[in-house]
FIKOLZA-1660 file (N, C-alpha, C; in steps of 0.1 Angstrom, whole numbers, plus 5000, padded with zeros to 4 digits):
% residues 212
   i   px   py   pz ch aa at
   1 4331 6109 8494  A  X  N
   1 4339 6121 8497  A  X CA
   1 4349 6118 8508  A  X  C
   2 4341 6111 8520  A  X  N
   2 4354 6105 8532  A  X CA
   2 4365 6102 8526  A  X  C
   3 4363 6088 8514  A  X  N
   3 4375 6080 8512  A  X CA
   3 4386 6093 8504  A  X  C
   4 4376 6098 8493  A  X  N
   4 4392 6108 8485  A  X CA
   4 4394 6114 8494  A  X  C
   5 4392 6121 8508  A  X  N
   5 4398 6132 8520  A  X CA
   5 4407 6121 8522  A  X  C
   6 4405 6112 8526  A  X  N
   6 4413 6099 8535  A  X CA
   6 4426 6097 8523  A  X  C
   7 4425 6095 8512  A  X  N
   7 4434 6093 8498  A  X CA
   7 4442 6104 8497  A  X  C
   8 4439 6115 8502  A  X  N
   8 4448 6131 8499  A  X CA
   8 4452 6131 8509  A  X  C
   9 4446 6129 8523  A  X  N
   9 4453 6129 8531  A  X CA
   9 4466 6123 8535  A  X  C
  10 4462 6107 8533  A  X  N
  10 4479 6097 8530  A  X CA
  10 4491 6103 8521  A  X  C
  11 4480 6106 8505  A  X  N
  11 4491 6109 8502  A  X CA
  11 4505 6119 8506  A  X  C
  12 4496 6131 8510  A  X  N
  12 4500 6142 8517  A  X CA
  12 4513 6138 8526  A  X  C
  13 4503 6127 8541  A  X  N
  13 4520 6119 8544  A  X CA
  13 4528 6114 8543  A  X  C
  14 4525 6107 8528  A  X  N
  14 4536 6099 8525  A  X CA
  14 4546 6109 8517  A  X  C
  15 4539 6119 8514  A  X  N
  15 4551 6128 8506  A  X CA
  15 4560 6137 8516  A  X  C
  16 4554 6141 8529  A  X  N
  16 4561 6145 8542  A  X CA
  16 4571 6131 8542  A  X  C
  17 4563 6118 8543  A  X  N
  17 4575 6113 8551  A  X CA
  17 4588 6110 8537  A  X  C
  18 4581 6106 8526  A  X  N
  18 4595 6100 8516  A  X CA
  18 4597 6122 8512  A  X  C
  19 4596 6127 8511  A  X  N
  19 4604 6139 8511  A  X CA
  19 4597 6140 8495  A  X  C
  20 4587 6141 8490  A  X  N
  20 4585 6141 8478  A  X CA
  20 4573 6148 8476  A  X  C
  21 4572 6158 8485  A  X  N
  21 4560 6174 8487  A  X CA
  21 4561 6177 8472  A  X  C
  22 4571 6181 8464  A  X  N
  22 4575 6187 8452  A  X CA
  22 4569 6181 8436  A  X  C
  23 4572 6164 8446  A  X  N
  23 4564 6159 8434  A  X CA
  23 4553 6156 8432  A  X  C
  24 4545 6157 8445  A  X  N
  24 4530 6153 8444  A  X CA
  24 4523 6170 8442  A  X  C
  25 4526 6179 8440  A  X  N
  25 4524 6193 8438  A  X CA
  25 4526 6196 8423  A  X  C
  26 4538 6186 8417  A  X  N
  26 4543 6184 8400  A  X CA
  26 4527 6175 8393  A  X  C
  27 4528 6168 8401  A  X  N
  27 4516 6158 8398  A  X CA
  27 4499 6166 8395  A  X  C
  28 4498 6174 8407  A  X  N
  28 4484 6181 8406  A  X CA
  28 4486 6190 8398  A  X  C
  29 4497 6197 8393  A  X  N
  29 4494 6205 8383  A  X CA
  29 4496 6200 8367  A  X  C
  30 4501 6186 8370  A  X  N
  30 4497 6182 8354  A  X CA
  30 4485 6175 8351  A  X  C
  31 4473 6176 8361  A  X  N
  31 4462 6170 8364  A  X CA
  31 4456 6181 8354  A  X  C
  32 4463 6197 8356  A  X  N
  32 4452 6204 8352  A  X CA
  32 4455 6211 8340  A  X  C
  33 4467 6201 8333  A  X  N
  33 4475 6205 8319  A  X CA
  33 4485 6213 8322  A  X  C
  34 4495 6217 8333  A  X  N
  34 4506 6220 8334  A  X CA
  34 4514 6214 8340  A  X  C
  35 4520 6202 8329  A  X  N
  35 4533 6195 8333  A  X CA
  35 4548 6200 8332  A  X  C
  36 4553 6203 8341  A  X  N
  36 4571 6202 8340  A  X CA
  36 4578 6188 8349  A  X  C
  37 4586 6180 8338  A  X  N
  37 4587 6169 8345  A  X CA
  37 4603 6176 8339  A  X  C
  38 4613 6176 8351  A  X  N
  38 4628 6173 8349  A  X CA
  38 4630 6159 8355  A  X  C
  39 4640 6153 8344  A  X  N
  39 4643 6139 8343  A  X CA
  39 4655 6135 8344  A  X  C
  40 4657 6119 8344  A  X  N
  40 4672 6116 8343  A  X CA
  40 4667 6105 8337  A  X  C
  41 4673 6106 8322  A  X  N
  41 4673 6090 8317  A  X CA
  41 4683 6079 8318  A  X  C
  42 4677 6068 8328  A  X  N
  42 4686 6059 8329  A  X CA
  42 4689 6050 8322  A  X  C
  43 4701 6041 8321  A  X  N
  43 4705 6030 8316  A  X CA
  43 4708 6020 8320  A  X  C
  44 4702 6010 8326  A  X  N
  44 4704 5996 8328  A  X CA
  44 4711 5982 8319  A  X  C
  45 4719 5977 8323  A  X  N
  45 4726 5963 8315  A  X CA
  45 4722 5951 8322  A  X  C
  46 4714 5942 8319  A  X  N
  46 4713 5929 8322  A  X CA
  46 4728 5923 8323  A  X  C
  47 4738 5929 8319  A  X  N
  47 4751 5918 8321  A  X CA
  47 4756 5918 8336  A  X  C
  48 4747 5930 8343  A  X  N
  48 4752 5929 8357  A  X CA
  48 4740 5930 8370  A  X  C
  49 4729 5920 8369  A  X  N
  49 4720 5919 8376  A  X CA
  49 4719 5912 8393  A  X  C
  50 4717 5925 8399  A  X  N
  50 4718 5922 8414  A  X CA
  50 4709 5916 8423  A  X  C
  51 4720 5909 8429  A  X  N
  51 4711 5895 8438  A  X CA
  51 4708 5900 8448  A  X  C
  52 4692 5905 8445  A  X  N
  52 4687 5906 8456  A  X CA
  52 4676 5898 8458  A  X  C
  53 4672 5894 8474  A  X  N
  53 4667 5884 8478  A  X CA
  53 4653 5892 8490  A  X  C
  54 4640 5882 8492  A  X  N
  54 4631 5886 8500  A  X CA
  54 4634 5880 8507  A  X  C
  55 4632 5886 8523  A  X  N
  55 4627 5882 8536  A  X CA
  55 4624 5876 8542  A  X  C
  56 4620 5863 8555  A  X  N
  56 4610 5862 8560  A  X CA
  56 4598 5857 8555  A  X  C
  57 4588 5862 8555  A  X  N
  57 4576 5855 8548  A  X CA
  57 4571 5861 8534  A  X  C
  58 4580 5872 8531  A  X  N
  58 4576 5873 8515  A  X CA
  58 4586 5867 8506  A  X  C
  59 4596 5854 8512  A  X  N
  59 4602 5847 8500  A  X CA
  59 4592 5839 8495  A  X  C
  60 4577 5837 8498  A  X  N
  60 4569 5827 8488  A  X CA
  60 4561 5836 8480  A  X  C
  61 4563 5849 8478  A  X  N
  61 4559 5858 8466  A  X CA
  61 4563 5852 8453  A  X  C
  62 4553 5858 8445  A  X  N
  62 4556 5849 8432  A  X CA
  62 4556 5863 8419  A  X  C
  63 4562 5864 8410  A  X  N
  63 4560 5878 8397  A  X CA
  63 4558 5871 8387  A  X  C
  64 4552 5878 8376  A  X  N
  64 4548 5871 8364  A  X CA
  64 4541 5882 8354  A  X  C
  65 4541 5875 8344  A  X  N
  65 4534 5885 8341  A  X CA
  65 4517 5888 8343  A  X  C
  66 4515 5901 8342  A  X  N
  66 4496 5907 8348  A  X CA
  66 4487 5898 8340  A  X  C
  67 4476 5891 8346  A  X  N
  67 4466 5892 8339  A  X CA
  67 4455 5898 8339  A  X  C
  68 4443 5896 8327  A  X  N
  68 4434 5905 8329  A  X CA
  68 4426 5911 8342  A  X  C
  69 4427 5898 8353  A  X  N
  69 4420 5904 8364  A  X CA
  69 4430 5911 8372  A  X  C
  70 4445 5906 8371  A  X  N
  70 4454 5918 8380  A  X CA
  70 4448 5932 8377  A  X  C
  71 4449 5932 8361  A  X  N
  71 4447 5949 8359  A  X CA
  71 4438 5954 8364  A  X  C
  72 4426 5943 8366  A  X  N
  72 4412 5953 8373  A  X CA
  72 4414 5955 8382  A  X  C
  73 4422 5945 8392  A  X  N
  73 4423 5949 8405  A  X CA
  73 4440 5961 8409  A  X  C
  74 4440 5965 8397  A  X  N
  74 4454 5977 8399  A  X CA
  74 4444 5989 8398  A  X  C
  75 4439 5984 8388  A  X  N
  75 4426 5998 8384  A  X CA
  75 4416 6006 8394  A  X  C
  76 4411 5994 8403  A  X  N
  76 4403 6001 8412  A  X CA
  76 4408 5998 8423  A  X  C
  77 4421 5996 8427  A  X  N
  77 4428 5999 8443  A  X CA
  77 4426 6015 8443  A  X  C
  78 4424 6018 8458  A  X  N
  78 4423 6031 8457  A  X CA
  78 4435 6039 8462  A  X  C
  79 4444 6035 8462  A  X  N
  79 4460 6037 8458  A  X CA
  79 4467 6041 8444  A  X  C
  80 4463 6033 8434  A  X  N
  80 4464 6038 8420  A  X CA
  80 4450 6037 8407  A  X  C
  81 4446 6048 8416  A  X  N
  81 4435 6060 8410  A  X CA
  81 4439 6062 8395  A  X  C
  82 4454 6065 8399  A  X  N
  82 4457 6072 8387  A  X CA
  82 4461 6065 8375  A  X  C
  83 4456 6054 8375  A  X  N
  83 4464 6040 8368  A  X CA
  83 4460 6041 8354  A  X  C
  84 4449 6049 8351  A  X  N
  84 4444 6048 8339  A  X CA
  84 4453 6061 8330  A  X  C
  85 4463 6069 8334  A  X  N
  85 4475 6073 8329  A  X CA
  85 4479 6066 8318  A  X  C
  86 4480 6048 8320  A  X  N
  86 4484 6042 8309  A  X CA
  86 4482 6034 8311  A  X  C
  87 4459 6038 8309  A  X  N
  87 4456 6028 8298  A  X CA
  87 4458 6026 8285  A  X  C
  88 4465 6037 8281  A  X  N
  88 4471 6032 8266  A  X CA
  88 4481 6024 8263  A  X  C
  89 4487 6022 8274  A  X  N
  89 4494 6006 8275  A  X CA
  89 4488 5995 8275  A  X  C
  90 4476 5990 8277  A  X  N
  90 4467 5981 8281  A  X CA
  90 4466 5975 8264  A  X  C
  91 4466 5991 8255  A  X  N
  91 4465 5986 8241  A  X CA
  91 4474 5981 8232  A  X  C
  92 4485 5988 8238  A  X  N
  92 4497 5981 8229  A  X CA
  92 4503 5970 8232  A  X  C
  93 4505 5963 8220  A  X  N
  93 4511 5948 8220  A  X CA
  93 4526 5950 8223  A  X  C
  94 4535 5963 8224  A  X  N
  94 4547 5962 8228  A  X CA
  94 4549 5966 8240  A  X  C
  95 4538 5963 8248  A  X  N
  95 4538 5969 8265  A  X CA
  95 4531 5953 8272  A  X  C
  96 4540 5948 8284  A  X  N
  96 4536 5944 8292  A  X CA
  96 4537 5948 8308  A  X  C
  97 4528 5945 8313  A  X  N
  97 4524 5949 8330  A  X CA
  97 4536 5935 8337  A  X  C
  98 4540 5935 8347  A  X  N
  98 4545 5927 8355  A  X CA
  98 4541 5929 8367  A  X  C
  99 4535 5918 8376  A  X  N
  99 4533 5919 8391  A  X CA
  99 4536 5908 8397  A  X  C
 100 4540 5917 8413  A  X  N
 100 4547 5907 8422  A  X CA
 100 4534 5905 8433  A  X  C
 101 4537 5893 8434  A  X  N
 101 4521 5888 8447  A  X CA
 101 4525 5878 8453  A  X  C
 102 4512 5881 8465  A  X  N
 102 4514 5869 8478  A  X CA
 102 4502 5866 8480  A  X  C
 103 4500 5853 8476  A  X  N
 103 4486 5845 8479  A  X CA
 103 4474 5855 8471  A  X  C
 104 4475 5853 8464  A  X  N
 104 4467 5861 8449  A  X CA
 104 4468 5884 8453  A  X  C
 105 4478 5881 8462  A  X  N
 105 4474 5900 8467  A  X CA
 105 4488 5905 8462  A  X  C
 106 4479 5915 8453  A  X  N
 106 4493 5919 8442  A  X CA
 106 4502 5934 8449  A  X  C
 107 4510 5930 8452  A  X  N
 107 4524 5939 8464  A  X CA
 107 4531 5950 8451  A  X  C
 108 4531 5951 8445  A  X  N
 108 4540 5957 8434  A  X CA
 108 4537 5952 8420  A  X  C
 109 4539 5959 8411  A  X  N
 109 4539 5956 8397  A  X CA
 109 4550 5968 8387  A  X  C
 110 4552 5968 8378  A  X  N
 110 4561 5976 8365  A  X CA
 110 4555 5970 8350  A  X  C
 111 4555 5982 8345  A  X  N
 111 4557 5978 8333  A  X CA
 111 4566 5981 8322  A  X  C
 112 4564 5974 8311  A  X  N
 112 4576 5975 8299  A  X CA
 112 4574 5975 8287  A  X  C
 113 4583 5985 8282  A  X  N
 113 4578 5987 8266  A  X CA
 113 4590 5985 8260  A  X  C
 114 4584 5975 8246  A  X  N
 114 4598 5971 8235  A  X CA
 114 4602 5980 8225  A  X  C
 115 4593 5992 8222  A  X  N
 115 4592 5997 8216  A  X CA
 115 4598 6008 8213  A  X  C
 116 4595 6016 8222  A  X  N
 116 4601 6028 8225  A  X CA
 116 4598 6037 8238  A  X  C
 117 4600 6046 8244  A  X  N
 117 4602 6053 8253  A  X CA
 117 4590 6064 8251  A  X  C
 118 4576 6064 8257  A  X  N
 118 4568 6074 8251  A  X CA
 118 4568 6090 8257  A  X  C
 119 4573 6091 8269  A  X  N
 119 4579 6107 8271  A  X CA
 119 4585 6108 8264  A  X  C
 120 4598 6106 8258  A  X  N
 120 4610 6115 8249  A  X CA
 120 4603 6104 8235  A  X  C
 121 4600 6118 8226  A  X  N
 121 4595 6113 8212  A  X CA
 121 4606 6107 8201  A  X  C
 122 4624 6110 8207  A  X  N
 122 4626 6106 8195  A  X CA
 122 4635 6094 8199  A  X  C
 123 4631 6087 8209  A  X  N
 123 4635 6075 8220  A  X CA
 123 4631 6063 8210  A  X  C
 124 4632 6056 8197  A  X  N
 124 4627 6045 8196  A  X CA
 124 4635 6032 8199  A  X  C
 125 4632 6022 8205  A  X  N
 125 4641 6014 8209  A  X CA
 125 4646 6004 8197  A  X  C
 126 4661 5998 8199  A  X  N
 126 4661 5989 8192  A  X CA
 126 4662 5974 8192  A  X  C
 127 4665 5962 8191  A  X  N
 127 4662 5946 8192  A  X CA
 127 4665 5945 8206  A  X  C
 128 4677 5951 8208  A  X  N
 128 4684 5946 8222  A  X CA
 128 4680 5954 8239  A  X  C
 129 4669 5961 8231  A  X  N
 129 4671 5970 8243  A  X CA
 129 4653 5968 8249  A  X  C
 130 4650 5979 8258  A  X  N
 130 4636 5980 8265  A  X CA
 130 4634 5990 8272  A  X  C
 131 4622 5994 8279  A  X  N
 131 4623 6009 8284  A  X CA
 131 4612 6003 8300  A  X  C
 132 4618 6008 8308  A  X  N
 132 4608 6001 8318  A  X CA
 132 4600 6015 8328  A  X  C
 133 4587 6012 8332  A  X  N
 133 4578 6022 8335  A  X CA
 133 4570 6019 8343  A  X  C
 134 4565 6031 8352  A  X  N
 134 4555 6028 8359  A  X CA
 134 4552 6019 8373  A  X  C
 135 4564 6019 8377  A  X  N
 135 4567 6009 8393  A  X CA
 135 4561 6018 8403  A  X  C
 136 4557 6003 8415  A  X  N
 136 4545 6012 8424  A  X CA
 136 4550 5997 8432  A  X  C
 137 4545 6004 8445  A  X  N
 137 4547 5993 8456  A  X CA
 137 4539 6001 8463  A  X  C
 138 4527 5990 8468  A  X  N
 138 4512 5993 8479  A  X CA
 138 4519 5995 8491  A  X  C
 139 4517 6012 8495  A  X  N
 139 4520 6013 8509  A  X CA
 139 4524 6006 8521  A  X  C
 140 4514 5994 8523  A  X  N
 140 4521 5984 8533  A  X CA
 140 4526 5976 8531  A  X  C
 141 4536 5974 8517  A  X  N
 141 4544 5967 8512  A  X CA
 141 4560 5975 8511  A  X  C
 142 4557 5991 8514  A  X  N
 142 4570 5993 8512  A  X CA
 142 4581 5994 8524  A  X  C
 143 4592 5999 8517  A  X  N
 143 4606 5993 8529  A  X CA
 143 4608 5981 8529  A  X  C
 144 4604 5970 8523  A  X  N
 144 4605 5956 8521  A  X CA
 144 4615 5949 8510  A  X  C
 145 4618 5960 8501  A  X  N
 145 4627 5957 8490  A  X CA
 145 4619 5949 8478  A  X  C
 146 4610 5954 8475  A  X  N
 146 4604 5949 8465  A  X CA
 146 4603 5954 8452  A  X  C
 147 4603 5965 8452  A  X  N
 147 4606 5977 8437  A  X CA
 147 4620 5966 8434  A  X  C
 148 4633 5969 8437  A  X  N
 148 4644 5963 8433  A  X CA
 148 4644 5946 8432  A  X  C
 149 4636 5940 8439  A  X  N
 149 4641 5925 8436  A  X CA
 149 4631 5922 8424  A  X  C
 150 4615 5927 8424  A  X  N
 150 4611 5926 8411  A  X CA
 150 4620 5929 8401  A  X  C
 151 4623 5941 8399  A  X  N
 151 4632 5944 8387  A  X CA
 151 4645 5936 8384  A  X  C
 152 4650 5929 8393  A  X  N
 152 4664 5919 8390  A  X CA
 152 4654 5911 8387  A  X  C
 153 4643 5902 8386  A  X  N
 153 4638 5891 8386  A  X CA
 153 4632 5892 8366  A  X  C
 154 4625 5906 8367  A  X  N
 154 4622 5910 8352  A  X CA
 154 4643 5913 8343  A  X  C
 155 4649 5918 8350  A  X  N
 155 4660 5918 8341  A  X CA
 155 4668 5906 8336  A  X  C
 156 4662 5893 8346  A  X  N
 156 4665 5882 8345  A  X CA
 156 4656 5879 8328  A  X  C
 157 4645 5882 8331  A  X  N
 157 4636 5872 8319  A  X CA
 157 4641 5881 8306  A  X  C
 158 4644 5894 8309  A  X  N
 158 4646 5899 8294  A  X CA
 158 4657 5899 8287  A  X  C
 159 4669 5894 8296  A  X  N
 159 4679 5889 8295  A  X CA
 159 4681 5872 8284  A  X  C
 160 4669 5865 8290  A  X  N
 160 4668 5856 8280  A  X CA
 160 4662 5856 8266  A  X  C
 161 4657 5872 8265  A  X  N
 161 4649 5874 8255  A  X CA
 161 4659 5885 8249  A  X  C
 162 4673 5885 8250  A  X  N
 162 4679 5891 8244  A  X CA
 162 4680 5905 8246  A  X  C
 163 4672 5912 8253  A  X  N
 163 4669 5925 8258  A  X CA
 163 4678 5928 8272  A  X  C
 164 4691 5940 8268  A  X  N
 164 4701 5936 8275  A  X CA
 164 4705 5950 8283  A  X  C
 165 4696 5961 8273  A  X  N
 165 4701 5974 8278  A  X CA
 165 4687 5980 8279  A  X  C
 166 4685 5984 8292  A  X  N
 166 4676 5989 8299  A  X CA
 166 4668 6003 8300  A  X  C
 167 4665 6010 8297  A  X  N
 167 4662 6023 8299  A  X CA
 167 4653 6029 8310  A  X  C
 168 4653 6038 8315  A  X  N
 168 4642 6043 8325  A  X CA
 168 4643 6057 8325  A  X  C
 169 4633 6063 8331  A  X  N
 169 4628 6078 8334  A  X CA
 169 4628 6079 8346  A  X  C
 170 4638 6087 8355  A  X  N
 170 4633 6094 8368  A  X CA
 170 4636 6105 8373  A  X  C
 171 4623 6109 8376  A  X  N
 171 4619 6128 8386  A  X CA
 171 4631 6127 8387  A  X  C
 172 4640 6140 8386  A  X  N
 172 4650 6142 8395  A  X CA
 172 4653 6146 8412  A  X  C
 173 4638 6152 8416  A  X  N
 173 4634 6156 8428  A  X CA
 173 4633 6142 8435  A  X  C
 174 4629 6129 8428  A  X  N
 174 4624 6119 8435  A  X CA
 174 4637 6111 8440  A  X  C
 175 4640 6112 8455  A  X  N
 175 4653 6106 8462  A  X CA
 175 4653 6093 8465  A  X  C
 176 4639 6089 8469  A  X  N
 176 4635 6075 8470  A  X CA
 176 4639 6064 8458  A  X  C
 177 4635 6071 8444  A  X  N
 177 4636 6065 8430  A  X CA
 177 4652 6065 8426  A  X  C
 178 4660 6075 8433  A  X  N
 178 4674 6076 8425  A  X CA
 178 4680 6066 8432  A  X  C
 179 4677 6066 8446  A  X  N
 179 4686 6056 8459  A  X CA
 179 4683 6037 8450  A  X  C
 180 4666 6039 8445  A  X  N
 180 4662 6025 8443  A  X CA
 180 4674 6024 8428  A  X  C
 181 4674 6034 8419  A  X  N
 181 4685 6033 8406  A  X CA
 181 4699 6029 8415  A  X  C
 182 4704 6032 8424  A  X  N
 182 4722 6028 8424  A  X CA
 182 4716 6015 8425  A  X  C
 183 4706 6007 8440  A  X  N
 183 4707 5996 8438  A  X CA
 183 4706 5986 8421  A  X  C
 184 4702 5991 8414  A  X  N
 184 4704 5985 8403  A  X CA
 184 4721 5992 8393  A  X  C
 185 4731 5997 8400  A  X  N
 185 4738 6000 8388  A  X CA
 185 4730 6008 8377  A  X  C
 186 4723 6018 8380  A  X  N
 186 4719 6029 8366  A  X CA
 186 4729 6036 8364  A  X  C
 187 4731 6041 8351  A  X  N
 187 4740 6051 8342  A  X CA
 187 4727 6064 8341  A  X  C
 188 4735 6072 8343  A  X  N
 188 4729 6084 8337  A  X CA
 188 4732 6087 8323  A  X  C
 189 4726 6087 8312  A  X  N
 189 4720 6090 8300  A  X CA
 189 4719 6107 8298  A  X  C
 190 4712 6109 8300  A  X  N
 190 4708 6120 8296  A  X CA
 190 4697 6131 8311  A  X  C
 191 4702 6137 8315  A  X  N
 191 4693 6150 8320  A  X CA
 191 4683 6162 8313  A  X  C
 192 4670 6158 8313  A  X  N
 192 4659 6167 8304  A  X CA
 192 4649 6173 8314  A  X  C
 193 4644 6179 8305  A  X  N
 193 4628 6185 8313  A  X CA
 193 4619 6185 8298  A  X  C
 194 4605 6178 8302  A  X  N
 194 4596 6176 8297  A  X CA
 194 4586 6186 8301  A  X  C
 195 4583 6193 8290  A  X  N
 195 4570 6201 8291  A  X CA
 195 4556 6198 8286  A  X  C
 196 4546 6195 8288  A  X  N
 196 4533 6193 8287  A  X CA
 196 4525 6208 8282  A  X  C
 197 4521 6211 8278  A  X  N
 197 4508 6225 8281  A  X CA
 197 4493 6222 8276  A  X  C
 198 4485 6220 8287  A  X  N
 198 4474 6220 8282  A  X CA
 198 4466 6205 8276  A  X  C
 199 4471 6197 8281  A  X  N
 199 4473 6180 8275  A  X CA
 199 4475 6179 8262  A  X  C
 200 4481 6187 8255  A  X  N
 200 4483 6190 8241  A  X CA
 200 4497 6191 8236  A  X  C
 201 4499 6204 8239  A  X  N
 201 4515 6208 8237  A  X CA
 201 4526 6201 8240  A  X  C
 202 4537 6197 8239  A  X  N
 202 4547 6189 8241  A  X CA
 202 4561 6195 8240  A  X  C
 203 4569 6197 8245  A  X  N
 203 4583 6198 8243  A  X CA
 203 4590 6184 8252  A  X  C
 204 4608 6181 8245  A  X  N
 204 4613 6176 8254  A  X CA
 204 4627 6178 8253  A  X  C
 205 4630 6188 8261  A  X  N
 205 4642 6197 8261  A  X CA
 205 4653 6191 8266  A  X  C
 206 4663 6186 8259  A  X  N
 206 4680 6178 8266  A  X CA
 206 4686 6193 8274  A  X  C
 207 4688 6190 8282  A  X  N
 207 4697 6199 8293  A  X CA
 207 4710 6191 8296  A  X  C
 208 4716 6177 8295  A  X  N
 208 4728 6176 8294  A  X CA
 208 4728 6162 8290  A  X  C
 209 4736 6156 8285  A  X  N
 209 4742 6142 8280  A  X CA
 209 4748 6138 8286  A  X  C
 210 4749 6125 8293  A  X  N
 210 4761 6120 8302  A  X CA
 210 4769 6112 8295  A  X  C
 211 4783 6112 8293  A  X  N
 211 4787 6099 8287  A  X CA
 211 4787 6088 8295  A  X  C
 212 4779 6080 8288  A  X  N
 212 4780 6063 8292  A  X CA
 212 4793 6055 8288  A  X  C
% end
């Protein structure tokens, strides 16, 4: 019972300090089947990938892709609790985990799906493209620039794999997430709100189109 007081409590600060009260309040109430997620779908192009570089003693970090023991150890960090959201990524063959680490201690990870886009249902992707998901950087890793130089390092590999246009989902409340999108050159796509009811029900309402 200490440790989850201790886990609600952090989080609680870290939403005071990154300004994201709104979202971790969005979050408990889709815990209990009422989700409203408003979005921004982004668009990323590998034709213009930004050189960004680590620091000091995290240039000998290494990314790659997860293996089975990363995921246990993502699973039961008691930071992402909530990891099991998408364990149904674990099962699909068009989803991979990516993590960045230092001396086997994994600092960040993302994942990616070739497939399609599983919030917006009628998102299927096609040869050239990918949808990326699920980025996290461990508290005492952040402010380090690590969310963005992973992602130029993965826009690098899928770049060779032909996969050239990018997709993502982000809160619109979330300022931290929009500031980390310019560092990458994101386009805005499309502005929605996703409704959940009851872990059942589904809507995914377009509220405006942006021309790309």
């Amino acid at each position: 019972m200490d440790k989850l007081l201790i886990l609600y409590m952090n989080k609680l600060r870290d939403a005071f300090r990154y300004k994201k009260l709104l979202l971790v309040t969005m979050d408990q109430l889709s815990k209990i089947g009422f989700q409203f997620t408003p979005y921004f779908l982004t668009l990323e192009s590998t034709l213009r990938i930004p050189d960004i570089k680590l620091s000091g003693e995290l240039q000998s970090a290494a990314w790659g892709v997860s293996t089975v023991a990363d995921i246990e150890k993502i699973r039961n960090h008691p930071e992402t609790i909530w990891f099991d959201r998408f364990e149904h990524a674990l099962q699909d063959d068009d989803c991979i985990c990516f993590t960045l680490k230092q001396n086997e201690e994994i600092m960040a990870f993302m994942w990616c799906n070739f497939d399609r886009c599983p919030l917006i249902q009628d998102l299927k992707l096609k040869a050239d493209e990918a949808y990326l998901f699920g980025v996290f950087t461990y508290a005492k890793y952040r402010g380090k620039n690590l969310a963005p130089y992973l992602n130029s390092q993965i826009y690098k590999a899928l770049s060779e794999m032909g996969r050239t246009r990018l997709f993502s989902l982000t809160v619109c409340f979330n300022r931290p997430a929009l500031n980390f999108k310019k560092k990458l050159y994101a386009r805005y796509v499309k502005t929605g709100l996703f409704i959940k009811l009851f872990h059942k029900i589904k809507w995914d309402i377009c509220l405006k189109e942006h021309p790309v």
